[in-house]
Backbone as numpy.savetxt, mean C-alpha at the origin, in Angstrom:
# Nx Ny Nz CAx CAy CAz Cx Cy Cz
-10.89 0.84 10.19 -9.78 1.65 9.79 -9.40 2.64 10.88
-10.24 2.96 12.04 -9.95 4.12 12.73 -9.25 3.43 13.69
-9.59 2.07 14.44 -8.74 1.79 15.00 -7.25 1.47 14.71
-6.97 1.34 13.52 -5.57 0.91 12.78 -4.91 2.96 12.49
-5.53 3.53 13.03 -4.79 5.33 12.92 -5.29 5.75 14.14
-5.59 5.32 15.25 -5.72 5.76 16.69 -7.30 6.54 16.65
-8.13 6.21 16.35 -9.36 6.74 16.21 -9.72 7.88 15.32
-8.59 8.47 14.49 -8.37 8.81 13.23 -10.16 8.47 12.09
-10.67 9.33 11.17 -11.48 8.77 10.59 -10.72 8.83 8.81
-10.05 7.93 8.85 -9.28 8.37 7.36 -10.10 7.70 6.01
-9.18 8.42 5.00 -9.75 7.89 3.69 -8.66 6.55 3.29
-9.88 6.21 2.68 -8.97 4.18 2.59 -9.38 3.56 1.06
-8.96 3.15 1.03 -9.02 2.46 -0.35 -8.74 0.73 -0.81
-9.05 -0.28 -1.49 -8.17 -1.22 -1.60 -8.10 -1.65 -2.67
-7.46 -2.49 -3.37 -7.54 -2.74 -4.69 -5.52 -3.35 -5.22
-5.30 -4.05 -6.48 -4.82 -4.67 -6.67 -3.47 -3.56 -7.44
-2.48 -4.12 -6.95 -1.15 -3.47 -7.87 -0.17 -4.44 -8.59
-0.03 -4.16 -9.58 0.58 -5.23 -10.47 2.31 -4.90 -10.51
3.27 -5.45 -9.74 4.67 -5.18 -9.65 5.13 -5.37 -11.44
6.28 -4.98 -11.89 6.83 -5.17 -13.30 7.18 -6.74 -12.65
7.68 -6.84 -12.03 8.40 -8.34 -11.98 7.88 -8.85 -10.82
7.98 -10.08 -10.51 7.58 -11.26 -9.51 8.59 -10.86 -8.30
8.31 -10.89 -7.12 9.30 -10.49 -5.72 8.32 -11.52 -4.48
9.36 -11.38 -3.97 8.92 -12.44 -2.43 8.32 -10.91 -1.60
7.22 -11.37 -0.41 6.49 -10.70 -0.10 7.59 -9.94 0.46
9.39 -10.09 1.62 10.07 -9.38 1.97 10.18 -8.42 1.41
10.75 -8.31 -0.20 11.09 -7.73 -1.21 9.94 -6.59 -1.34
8.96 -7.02 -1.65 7.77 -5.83 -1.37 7.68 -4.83 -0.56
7.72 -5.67 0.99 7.81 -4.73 2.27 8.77 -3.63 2.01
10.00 -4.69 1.61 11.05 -3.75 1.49 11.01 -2.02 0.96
10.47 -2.52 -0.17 10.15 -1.75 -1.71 9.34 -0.49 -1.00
8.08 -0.80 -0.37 7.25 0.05 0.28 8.19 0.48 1.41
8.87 -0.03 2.25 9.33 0.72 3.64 10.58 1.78 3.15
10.98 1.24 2.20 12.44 2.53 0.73 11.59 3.88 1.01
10.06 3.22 0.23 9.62 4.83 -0.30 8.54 5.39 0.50
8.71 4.93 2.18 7.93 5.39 2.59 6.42 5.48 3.19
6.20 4.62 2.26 4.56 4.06 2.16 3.97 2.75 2.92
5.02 2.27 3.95 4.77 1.07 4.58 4.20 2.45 5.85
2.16 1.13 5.96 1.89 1.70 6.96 2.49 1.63 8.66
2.76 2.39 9.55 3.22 2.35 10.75 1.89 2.18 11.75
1.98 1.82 12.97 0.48 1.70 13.81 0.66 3.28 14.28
-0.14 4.10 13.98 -0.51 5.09 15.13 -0.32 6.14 14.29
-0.01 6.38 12.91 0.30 7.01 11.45 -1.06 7.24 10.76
-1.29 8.35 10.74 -2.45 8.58 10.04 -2.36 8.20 8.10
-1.72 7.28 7.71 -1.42 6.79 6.43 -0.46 6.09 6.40
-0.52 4.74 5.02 0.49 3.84 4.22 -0.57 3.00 3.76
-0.10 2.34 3.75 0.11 1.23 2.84 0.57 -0.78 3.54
-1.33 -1.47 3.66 -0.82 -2.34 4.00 -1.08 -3.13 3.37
-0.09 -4.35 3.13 -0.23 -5.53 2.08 -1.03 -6.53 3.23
-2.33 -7.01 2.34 -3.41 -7.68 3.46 -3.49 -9.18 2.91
-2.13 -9.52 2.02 -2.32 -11.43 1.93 -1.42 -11.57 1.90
-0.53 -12.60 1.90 0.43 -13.57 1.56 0.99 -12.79 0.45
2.41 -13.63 -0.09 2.99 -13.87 -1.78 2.04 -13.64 -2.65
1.25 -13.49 -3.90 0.40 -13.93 -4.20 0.92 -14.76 -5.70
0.30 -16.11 -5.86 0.84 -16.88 -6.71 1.83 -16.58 -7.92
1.47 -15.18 -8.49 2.29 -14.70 -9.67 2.98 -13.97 -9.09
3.39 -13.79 -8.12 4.45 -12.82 -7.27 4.10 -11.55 -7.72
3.21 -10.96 -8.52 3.12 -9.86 -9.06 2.24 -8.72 -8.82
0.71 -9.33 -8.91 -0.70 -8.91 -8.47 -0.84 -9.14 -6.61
-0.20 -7.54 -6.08 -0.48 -7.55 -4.44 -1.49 -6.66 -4.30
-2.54 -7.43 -3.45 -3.62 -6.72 -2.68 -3.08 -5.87 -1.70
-3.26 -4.57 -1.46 -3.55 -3.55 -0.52 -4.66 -3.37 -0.20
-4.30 -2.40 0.85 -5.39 -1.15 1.79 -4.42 0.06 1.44
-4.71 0.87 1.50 -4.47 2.63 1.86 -5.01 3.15 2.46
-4.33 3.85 3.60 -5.09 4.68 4.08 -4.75 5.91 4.33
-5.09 7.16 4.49 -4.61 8.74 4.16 -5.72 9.36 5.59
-5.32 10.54 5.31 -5.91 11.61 6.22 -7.03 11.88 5.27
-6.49 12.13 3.95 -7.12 13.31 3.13 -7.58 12.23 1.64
-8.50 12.47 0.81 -8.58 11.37 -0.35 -8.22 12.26 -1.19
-7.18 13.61 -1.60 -6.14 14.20 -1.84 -4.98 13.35 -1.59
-4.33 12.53 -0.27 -3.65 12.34 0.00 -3.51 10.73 -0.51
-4.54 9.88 -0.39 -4.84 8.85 -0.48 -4.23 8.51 -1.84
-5.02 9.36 -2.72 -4.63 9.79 -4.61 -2.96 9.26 -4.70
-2.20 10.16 -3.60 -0.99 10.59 -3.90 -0.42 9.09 -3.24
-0.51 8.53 -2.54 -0.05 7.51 -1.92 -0.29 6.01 -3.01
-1.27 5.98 -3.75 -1.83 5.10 -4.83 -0.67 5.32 -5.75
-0.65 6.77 -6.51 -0.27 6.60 -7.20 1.44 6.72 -6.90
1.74 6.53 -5.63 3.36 6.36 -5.58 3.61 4.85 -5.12
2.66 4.39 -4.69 2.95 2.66 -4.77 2.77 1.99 -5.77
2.10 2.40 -7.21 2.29 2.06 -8.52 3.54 2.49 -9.11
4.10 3.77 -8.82 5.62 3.87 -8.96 6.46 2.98 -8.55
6.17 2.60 -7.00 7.02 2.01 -6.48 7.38 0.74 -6.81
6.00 0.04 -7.19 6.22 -1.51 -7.86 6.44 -1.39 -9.14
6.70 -0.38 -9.66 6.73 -0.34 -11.85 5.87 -0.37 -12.67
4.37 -0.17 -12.28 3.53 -0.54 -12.78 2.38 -0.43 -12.31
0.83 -0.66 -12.63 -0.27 0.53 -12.70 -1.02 -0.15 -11.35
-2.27 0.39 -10.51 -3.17 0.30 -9.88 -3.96 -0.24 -10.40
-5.07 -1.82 -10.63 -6.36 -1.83 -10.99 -7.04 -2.07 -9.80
């Protein structure tokens, strides 16, 4: 993770987000780069989608990563906003 934030030691997370509706992986990017949360290289935080489509278009695997696991919190729970629906 430190090399993906420039030697950065951040807080990270990964785990599954369930969109309200089915979207092509573009559509996702999209969705995340709107609100912000698409990770950038050299950004001490976002949000990266680490597979493919995934068969139900719905259930996308992430990473997060933050400065702060204050921050991390806040980034989770705005990419569950962002797709309509909850973090498991």
């Amino acid at each position: 993770m430190s090399r993906l934030t420039g030697g950065c030691r951040p807080a990270w997370s990964t785990g599954t987000v369930t969109a309200i509706e089915p979207m092509s992986f573009d559509e996702t990017v999209g969705h995340l780069s709107e609100a912000g949360l698409d990770f950038q290289p050299g950004e001490s935080g976002g949000v990266l989608l680490y597979a493919d489509r995934p068969p139900d278009g719905r259930s996308w695997r992430y990473t997060a990563l933050a400065p702060t696991h204050t921050r991390l919190t806040e980034l989770e729970v705005r990419l569950a906003a962002t797709l309509g629906h909850e973090v498991l």
